[in-house]
C-alpha positions in Angstrom: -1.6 -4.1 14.0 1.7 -4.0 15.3 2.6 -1.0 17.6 6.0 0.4 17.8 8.2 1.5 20.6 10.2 4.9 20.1 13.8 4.9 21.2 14.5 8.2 23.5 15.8 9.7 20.8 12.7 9.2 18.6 10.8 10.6 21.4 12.9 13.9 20.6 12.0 13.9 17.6 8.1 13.2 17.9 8.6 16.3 20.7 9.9 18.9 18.4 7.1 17.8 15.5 4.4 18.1 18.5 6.2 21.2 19.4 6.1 22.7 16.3 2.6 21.9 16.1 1.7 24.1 19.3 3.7 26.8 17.7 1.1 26.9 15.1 -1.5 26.8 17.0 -0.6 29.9 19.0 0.0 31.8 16.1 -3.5 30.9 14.6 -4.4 31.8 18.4 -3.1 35.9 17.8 -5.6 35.9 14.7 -8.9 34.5 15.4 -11.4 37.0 16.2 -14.9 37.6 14.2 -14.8 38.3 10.3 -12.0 35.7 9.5 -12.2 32.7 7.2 -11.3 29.7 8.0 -9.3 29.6 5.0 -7.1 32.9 6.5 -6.3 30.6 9.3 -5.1 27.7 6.8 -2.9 29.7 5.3 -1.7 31.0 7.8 -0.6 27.5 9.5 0.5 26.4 6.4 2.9 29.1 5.8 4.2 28.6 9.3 4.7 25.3 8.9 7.0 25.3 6.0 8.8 28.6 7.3 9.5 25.8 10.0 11.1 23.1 7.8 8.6 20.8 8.1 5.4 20.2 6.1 1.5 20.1 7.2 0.8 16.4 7.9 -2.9 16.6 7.1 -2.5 17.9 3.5 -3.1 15.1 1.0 -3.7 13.0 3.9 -6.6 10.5 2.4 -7.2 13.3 -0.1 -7.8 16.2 2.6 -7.6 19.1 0.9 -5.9 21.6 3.5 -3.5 21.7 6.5 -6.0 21.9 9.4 -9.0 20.9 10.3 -11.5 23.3 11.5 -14.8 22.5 13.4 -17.3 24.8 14.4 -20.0 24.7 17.3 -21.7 21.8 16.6 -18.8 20.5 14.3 -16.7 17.9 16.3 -13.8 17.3 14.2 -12.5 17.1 10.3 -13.6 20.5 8.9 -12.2 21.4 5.6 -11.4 25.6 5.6 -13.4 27.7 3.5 -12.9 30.8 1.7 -17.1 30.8 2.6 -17.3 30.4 6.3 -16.0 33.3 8.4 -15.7 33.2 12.1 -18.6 35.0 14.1 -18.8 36.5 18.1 -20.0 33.9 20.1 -18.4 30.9 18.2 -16.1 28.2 19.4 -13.8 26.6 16.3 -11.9 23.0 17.4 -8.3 23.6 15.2 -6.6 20.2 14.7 -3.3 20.7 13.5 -0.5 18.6 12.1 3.5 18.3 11.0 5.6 16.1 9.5 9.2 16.5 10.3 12.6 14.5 10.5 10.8 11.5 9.8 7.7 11.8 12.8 4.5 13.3 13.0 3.6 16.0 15.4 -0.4 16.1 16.5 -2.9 18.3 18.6 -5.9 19.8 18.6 -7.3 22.9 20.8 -10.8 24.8 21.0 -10.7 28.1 20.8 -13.4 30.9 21.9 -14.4 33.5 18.9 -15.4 37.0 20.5 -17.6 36.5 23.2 -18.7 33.0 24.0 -21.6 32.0 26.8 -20.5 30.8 30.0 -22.4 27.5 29.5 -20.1 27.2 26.0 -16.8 27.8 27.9 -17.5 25.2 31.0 -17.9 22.3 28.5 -14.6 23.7 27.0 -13.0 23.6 29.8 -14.7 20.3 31.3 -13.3 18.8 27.9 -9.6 20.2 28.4 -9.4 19.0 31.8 -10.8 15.6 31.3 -7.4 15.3 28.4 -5.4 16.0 31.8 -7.2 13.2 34.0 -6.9 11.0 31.0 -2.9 11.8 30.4 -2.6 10.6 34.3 -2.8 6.9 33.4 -0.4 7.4 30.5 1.9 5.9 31.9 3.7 2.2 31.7 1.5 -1.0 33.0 -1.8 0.9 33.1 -4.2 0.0 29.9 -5.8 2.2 27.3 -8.9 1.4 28.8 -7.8 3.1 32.5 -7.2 6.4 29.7 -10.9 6.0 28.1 -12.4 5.3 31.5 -10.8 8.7 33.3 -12.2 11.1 30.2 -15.6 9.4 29.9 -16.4 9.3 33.7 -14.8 12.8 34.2 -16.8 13.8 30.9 -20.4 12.0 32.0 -20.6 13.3 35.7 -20.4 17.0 34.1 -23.2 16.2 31.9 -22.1 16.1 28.6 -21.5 13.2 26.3 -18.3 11.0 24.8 -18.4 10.8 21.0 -17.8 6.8 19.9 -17.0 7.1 16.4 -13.6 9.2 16.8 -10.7 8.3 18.5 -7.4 9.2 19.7 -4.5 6.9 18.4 -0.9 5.9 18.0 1.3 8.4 16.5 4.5 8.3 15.4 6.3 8.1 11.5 2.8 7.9 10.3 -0.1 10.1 11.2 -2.8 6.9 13.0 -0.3 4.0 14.2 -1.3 1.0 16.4 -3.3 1.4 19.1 -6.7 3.0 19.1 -7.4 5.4 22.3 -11.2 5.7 22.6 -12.2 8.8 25.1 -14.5 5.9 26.5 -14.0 2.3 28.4 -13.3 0.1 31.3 -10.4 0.1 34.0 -8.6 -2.6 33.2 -9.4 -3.4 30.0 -7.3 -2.8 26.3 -3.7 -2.8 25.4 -1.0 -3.0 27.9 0.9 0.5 28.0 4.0 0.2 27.7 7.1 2.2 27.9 8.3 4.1 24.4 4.4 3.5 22.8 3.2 7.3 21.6 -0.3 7.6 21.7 -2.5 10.7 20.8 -5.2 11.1 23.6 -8.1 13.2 22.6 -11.2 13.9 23.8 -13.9 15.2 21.6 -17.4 16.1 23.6 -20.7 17.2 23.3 -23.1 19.6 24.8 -25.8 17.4 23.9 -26.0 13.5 22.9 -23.0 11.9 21.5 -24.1 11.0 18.2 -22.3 12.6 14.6 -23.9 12.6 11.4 -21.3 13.3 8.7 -21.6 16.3 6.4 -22.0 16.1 2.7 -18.1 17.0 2.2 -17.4 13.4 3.4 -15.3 14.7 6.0 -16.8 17.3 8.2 -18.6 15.4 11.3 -21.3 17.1 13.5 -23.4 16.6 16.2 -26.7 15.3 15.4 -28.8 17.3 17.4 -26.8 20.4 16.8 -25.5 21.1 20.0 -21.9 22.3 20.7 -19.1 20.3 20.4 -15.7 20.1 22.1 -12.0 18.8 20.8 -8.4 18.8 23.0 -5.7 16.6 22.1 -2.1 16.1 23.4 0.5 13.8 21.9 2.2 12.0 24.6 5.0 9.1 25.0 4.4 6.6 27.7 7.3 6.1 30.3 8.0 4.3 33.7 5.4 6.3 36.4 4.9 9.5 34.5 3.2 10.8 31.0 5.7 12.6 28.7 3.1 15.3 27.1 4.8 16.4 23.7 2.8 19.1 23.1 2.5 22.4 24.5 -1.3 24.4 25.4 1.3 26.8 27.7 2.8 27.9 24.0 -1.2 28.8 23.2 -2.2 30.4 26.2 0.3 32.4 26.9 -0.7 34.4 23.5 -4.3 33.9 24.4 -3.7 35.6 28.0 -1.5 38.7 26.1 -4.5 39.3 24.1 -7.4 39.7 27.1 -5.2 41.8 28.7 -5.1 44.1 25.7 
């Protein structure tokens, strides 16, 4: 498939969708604690969304049925909220978020910690989110998308843990999954030129355990097969001359995380 290059001022645009997106994520981040459904935090998103002037990207998307995804424990990505499931202490829940706005798709994903989680929990969490950040490093023009797959996996592997194969980052842009894949696995070297103006979602999603997902019986919801806890970070970025452009913003999610520890 084709891929297309974003003019600067497309970029913009693409910024303030990813923007937006971060937004919501820090206000879902001032309401998780234990006793919530996932479906609080769907309306909640939602509402913010459209109080935004944009609309939730995943809604209707292939027939999903709400406006994030959320993934629990050994859940890696594609939960559908439930008026059923309600958040417990010691839970980690991957919120995958998206927005449609001005004509471009904003996209990112962040793990949060319910309560209190184990220390073994939060060092693949933060293993996860810091192997995103060696990956954005060669996001940048005449590197290849393998170079990207290669930093995660290898960052990813000498922790430990494991690289899920099935799910990948991608192309973003006007539509939700453009041209070209960005597997969190791969060779230096290898894959599609990067070039300047391509957008690209980069995304690791890691387990605990082995890397293979079985697929719930909602069709959508993907898990671990052995049960073990899975992780999920993702950062929409635009590829320039010697330096990523990350469009997306954890700062916007931490700060609100930080205020509420020190309370």
């Amino acid at each position: 498939m084709e891929i297309y290059l974003k003019t600067n001022e497309e970029i913009e645009l693409l910024r303030e969708s990813s923007l937006l997106v971060s937004k919501t994520l820090a206000e879902l981040a001032k309401v998780i604690k234990p006793g919530i459904s996932t479906l609080y935090l769907d309306k909640i998103a939602e509402e913010f969304i459209r109080d935004n002037g944009a609309s939730p990207a995943f809604k209707g998307y292939n027939g999903f049925p709400a406006s994030i995804c959320t993934s629990i424990n050994e859940q890696v990505v594609h939960g559908i909220p439930s008026d059923k499931v309600f958040l417990k202490d010691g839970d980690i829940i991957s919120i995958d978020c998206g927005t449609y706005k001005n004509g471009f798709v904003g996209d990112s994903a962040y793990t949060f910690c319910v309560g209190n989680v184990s220390d073994e929990v939060k060092c693949l969490l933060e293993t996860t989110k810091e192997s995103l950040f060696e990956g954005i490093k060669y996001a940048v023009e005449g590197n290849r998308i393998g170079d990207i797959g290669y930093a995660v996996q290898s960052y990813c592997e000498k922790a430990g843990y494991s690289v899920v194969r099935e799910m990948v980052g991608h192309g973003v842009g006007r539509t939700m999954h453009e041209s070209p894949e960005v597997p969190n696995y791969g060779r230096r070297g290898m894959g599609k030129m990067l070039r300047e103006g391509m957008t690209i979602c980069i995304e690791p999603m890691i387990n605990m355990g082995r890397k293979e997902l079985v697929f719930e019986s909602d069709g959508w919801t993907t898990r671990t097969k052995d049960r073990k806890c899975s992780a999920h970070f993702e950062h929409a970025v635009a590829i320039r001359k010697g330096y990523a452009d990350v469009l997306s913003d954890f700062d916007i999610i931490e700060q609100v995380l930080k205020q509420q520890n020190n309370n």
